[in-house]
N, C-alpha and C positions, 0 to 999 in steps of 0.2 A: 444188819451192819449199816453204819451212816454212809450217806454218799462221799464223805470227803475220802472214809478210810477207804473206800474203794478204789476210788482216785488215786490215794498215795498208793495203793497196792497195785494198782495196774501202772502207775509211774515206775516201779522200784521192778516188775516185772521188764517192762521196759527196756531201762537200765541195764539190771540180769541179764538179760538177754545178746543186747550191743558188749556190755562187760566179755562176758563170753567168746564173744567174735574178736573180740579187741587180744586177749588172752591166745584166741588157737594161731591169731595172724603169730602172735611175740613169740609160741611156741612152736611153730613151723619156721621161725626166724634163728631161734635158739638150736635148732636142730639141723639146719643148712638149707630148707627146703624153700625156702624165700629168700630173699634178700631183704637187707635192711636199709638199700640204699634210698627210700622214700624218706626217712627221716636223719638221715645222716647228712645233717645242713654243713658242721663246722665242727672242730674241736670241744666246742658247750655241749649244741644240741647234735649228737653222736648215739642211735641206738647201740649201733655195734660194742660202744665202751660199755655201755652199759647191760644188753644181752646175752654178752657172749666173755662178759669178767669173772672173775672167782664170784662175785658176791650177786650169780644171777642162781645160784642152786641155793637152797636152805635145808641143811644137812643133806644133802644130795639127793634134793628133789628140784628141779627147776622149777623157779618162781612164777615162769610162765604156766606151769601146770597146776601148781597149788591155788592160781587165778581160776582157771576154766573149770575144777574143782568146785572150787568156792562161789561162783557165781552162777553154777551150773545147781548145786545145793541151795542157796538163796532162791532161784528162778521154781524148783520144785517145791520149796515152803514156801511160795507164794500160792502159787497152785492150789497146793492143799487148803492154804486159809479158803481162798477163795469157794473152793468146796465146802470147807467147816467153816463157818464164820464165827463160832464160836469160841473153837480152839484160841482158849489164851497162851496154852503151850507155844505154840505155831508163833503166836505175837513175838511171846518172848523169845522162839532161836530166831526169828527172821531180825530182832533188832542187837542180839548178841553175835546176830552172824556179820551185820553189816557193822556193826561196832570195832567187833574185833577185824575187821578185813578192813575198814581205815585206819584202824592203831598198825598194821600189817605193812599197809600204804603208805604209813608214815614214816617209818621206822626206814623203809626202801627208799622216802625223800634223803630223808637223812643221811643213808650211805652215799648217794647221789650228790648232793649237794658238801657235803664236807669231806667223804674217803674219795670218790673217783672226780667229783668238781665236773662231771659231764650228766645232760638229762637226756633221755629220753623222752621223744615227744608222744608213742602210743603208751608206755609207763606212765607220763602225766595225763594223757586221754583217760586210761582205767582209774588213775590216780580222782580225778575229777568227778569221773562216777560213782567210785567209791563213797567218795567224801557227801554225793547230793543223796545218795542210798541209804546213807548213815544218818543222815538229815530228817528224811523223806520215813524212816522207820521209828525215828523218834519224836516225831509228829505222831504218824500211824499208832503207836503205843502210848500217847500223853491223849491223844482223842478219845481212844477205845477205853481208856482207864476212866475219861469225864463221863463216858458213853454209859459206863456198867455203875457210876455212881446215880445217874439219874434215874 
């Protein structure tokens, strides 16, 4: 494996990782076990509108969970690459996992920003991770593709 993909792969593990953390803080938040008075600036930036609204569960799973989920599966198919460096499979879910988990992220700007008009500042933190993971694998995947052409 080239040194860059390595590089993105321990960036995106990273990432996973913090993602994770950022996810269990928003689901101990959603669940009353925290507070969310760290990022409850103002009417805008308000996690509470946003954690603890109808549109924090998706089909009644909370959003915070489907996070620590998803970036807990991303952080294990890194892993594996990194064991297989071969596995093109691996290439391909780790940049359809990160793909689809900022189409996920965006979709949650979007209720944000137009149905509640309030954000979340650890929502835009995951959101941000998201979006450089999503980056960061399509890099990792457009390398490995020049990689197996040479």
């Amino acid at each position: 494996m080239e040194k860059n993909q390595n590089r993105y792969l321990r960036w995106i593990a990273f990432l996973s990782g913090v993602g994770t953390l950022i996810s269990v803080y928003s689901f101990l938040h959603k669940e009353g076990f925290t507070s969310g008075a760290l990022c409850n600036l103002n009417e805008t930036f308000n996690c509470d509108i946003v954690n603890q609204g109808i549109y924090s569960d998706f089909f009644g799973i909370p959003v915070a969970l489907i996070g620590i989920i998803g970036y807990a599966f991303l952080f294990l198919a890194i892993v594996m690459k990194m064991r297989t460096p071969d596995d093109r499979s691996l290439t391909k879910f780790i940049l359809t996992a990160s793909v689809g988990g900022f189409l996920f992220a965006l979709y949650l700007s979007g209720l944000e920003a137009f149905v509640l008009r309030a954000w979340c500042i650890v929502c835009l933190t995951s959101q941000a991770i998201i979006t450089t993971t999503a980056v960061l694998a399509c890099l990792n995947y457009r390398k490995e593709k020049l990689y197996d052409r040479s």
